[in-house]
C-alpha positions in Angstrom: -11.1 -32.5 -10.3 -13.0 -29.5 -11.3 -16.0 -29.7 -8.3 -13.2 -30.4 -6.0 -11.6 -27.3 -6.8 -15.1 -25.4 -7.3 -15.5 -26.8 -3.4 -12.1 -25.1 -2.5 -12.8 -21.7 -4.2 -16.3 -21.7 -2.1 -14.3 -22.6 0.8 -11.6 -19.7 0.7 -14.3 -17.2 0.0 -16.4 -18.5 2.5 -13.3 -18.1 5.4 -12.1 -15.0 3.9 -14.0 -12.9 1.4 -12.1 -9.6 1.3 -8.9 -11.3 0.6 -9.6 -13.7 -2.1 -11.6 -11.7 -4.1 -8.7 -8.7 -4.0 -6.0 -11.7 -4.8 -8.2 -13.2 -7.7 -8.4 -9.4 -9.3 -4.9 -8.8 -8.2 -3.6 -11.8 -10.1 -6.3 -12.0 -12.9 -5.4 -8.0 -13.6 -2.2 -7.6 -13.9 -1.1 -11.2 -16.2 0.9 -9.7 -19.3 -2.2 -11.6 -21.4 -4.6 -9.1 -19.3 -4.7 -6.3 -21.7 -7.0 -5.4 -25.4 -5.1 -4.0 -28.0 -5.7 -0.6 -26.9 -3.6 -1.1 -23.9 -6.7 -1.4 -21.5 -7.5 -3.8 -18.9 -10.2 -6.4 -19.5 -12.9 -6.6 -17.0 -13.1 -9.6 -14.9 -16.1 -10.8 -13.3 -15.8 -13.1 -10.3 -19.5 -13.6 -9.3 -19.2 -17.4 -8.8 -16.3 -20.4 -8.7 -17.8 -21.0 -11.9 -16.9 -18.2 -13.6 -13.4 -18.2 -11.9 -12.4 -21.4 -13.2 -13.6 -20.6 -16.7 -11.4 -16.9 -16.5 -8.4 -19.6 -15.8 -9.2 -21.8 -18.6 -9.7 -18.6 -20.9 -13.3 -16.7 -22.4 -13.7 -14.0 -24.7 -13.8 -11.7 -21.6 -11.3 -13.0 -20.0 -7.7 -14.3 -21.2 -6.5 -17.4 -19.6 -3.8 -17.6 -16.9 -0.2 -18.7 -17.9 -0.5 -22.4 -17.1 -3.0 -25.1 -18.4 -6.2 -24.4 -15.5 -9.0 -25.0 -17.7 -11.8 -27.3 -16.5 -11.1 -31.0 -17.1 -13.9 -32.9 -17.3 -14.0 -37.1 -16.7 -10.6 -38.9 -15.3 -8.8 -36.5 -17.7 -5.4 -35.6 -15.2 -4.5 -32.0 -14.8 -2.7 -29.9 -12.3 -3.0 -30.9 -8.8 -5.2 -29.3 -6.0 -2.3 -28.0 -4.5 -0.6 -26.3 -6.7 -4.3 -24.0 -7.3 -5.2 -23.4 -3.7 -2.2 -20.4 -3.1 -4.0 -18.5 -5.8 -7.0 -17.9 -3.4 -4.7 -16.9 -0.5 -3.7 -13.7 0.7 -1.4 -11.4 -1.6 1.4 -11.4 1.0 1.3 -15.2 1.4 0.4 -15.5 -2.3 4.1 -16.2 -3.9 5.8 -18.5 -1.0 2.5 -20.7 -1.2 4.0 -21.7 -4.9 7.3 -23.1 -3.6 6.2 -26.1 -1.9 3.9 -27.2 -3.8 6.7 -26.9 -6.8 9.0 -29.0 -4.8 5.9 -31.7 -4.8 5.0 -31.8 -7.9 8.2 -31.0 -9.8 6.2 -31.9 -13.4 4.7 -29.4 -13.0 7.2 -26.5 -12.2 6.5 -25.0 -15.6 3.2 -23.9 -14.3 4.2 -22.8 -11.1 7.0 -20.5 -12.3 5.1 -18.7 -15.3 2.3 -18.2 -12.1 5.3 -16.9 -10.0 6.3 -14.3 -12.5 2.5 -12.6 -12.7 3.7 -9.5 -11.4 1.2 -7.7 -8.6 -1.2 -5.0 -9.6 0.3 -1.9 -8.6 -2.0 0.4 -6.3 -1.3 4.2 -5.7 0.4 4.9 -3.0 -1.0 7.2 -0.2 1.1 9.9 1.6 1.7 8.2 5.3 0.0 10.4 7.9 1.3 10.8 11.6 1.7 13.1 14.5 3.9 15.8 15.5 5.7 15.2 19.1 3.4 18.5 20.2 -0.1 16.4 18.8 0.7 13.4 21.1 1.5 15.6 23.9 -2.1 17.5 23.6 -4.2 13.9 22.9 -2.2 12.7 26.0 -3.5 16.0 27.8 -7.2 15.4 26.9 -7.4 12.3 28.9 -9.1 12.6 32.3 -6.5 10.5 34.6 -8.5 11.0 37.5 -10.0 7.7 36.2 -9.0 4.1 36.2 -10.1 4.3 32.4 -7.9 7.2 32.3 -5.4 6.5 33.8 -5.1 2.9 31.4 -5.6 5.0 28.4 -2.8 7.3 29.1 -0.3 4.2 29.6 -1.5 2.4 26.5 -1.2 5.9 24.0 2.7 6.3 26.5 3.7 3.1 25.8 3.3 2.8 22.1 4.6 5.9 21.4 7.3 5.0 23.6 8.2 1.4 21.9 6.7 2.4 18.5 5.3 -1.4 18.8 2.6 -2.8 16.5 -0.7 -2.6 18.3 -1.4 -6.2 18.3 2.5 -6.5 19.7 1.0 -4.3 22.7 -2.0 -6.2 23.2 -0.2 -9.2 23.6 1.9 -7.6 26.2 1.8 -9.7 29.0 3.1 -8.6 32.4 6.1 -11.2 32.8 7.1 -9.3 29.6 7.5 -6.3 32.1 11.1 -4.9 33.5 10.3 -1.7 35.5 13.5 -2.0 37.3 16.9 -0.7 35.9 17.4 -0.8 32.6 13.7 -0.1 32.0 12.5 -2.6 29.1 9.7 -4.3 27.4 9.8 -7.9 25.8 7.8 -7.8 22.4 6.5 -11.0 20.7 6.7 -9.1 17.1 6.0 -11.2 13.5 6.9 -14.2 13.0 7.4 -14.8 16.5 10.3 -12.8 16.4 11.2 -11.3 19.7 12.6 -7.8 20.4 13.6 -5.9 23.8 12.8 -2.0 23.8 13.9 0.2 26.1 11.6 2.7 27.7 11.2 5.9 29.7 11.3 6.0 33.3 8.3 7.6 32.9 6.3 5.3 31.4 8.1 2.6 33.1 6.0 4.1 36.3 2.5 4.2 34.5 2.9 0.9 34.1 4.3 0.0 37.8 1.0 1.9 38.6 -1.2 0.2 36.3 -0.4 -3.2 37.6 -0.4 -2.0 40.5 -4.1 -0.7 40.3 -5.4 -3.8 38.5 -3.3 -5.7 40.9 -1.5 -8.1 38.5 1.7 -9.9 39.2 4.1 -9.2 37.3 5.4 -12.5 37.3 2.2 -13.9 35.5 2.0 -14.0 32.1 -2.1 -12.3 32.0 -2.4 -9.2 29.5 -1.6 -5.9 30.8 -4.3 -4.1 28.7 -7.7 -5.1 29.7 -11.1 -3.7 28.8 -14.2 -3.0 31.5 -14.8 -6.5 31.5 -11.1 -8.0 32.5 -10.8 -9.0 29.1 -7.5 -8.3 26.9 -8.2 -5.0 24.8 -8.8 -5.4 21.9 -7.8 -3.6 18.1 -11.0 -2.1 18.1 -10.7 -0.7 21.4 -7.3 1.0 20.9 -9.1 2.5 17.7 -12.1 3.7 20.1 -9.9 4.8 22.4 -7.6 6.9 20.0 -10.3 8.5 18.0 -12.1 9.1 21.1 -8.9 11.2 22.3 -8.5 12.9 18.6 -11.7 14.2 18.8 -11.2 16.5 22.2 -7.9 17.2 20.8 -9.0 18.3 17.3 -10.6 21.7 19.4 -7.1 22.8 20.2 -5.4 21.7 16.8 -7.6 21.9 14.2 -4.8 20.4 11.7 -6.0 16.9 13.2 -8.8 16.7 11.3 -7.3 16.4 7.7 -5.3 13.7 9.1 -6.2 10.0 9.0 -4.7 9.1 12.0 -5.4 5.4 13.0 -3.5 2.9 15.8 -0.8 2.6 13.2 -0.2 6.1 13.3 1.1 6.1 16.7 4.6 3.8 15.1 5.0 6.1 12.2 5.2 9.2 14.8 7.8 6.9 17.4 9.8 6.5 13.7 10.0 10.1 12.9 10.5 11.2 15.9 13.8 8.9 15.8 14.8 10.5 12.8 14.3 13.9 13.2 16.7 13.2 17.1 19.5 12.1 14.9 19.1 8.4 15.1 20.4 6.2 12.6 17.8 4.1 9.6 19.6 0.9 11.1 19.0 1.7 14.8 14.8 2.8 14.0 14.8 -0.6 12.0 15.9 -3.3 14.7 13.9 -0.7 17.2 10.9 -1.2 15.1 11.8 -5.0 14.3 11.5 -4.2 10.7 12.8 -7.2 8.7 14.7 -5.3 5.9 16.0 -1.6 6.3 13.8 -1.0 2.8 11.1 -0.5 5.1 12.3 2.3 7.5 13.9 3.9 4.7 10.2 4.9 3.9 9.9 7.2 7.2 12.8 9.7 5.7 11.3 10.7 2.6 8.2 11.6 4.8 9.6 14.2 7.5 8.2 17.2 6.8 10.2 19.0 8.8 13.4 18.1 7.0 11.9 18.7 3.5 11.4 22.5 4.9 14.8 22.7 6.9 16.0 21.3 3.1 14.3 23.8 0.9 15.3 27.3 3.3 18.9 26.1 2.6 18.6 26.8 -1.2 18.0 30.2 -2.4 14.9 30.8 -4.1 15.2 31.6 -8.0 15.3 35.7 -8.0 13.2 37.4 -10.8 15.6 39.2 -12.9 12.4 41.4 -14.4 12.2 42.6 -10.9 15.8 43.1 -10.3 17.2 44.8 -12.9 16.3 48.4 -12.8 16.7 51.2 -15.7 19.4 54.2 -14.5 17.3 56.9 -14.8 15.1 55.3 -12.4 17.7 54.5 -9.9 17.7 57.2 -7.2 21.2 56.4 -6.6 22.5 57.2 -9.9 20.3 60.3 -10.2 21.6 61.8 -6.9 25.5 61.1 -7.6 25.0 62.2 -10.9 23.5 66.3 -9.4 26.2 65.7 -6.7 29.0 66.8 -9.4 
């Protein structure tokens, strides 16, 4: 039991390394057991499967997990495979991986709940960066569309500010997905495999009638509408090469770019603010953002700055009474009615 799930630890690390490792800390950190009697964390130590198992069963450095995870050794039974592997998955994946696996092995459900109530590590949380409606308009203006490259990069930057789509939901755009006739629309293919319909410009509903047009796609086929130098699909890392590439001839003009950290994402936190500062309502931006819960665009209204300032110049500052109050004899007002008599 124990070198099978030694194997699956090596496994999971070997596929993904970044995300195990943050899960393991993320649920060997924050278990209610996880703390000395000063109220500090413990330091965990994950250099091998071996010492991951033992931080399960329990050391002196490390406390044990809620559950009975401790290497078995011989034919002695303990908890099934299944119910070990969700540990090692990703932190967004990490509770649901539980429920099935409690459904199969109902004996042990006492396990899998007390695992299921480890609450998550929380991380601090950083101020959500994104650009100004006059920002896009002076990256858009840096791009040579004299080009081919151009005149691609100008419809890609349009048309995500335009849909406020998730970059990998515009680099699956295919152009079957495309209706540049009345009503102007895209067809997304968001998470989950959830599909949305967003409206677009007129506008950039003709850079991308020219774009096909150029690369001379159907748009009746279902090919990608982004492609590199090569005919290939674009990829993340060239819309990241593509904006920073854009940032940095537009950083000359506003210098206020460069304390930002402005990254493809960025580009669907500025379509969402820009909805809120025109007037339109959370539960509009979500289904136009195919948010899942209305939690999530709730976020984009506590970041406006614009409204914060609009907010603030609508109270009165708190007046100094030091400064107000003057002594009569120093009043020059008093002084002249009072020779006026």
């Amino acid at each position: 039991m124990y070198k099978e799930f030694k194997n699956s630890i090596l496994e999971e690390v070997a596929a993904r390394p970044g995300d195990v490792c943050g899960t393991l800390r993320c649920r060997l950190h924050t278990g209610p057991s996880d703390r000395d009697h000063h109220g500090g964390r413990r330091p965990v130590v994950l250099a091998d499967p071996d010492t991951f198992a033992g931080n399960l069963g329990g050391t002196p450095e490390c406390p044990a997990l809620p559950g009975d995870y401790s290497p078995r050794s011989g034919d002695e039974p303990g908890p099934p495979l299944d119910s070990l592997r969700p540990i090692c998955r990703s932190r967004g994946r990490c509770r649901g991986g539980f429920h099935n696996p409690a459904a199969q092995h109902p004996d042990h459900l006492e396990q899998v709940q007390r695992i299921l109530g480890i609450p998550f590590k929380k991380n601090n949380s950083r101020i959500i960066d994104y650009l100004e409606y006059y920002e896009i308009q002076e990256i858009l203006s840096v791009i040579d569309r004299n080009t081919s490259k151009g005149r691609r990069d100008y419809a890609l930057l349009s048309t995500m500010f335009n849909t406020g789509a998730r970059v990998q939901e515009i680099l699956n755009l295919k152009a079957c997905d495309l209706q540049l006739t009345k009503p102007f629309q895209v067809r997304l293919m968001g998470k989950g495999r959830k599909q949305r319909v967003c409206p677009i410009w007129p506008q950039t509903a003709q850079l991308l009638r020219r774009l096909c047009m150029e690369m001379k796609i159907d748009l009746s086929a279902e090919v990608s509408v982004f492609r590199n130098c090569q005919g290939a699909p674009l990829t993340r890392f060239g819309v990241r090469y593509i904006l920073n590439n854009c940032l940095k001839h537009a950083q000359d003009s506003i210098p206020n770019l460069r304390s930002k950290r402005i990254h493809p994402h960025s580009m669907r936190h500025s379509t969402a603010v820009a909805l809120i500062k025109s007037g339109v309502d959370l539960s509009t931006i979500s289904q136009w953002l195919g948010h899942s819960s209305l939690d999530t665009t709730n976020r984009y209204a506590a970041i406006d700055l614009e409204m914060k300032r609009k907010a603030i110049e609508s109270i009165k500052p708190v007046q100094d009474k030091r400064a107000i109050t003057v002594p009569w004899h120093r009043d020059k007002t008093i002084i002249e009615w009072l020779e006026s008599l």
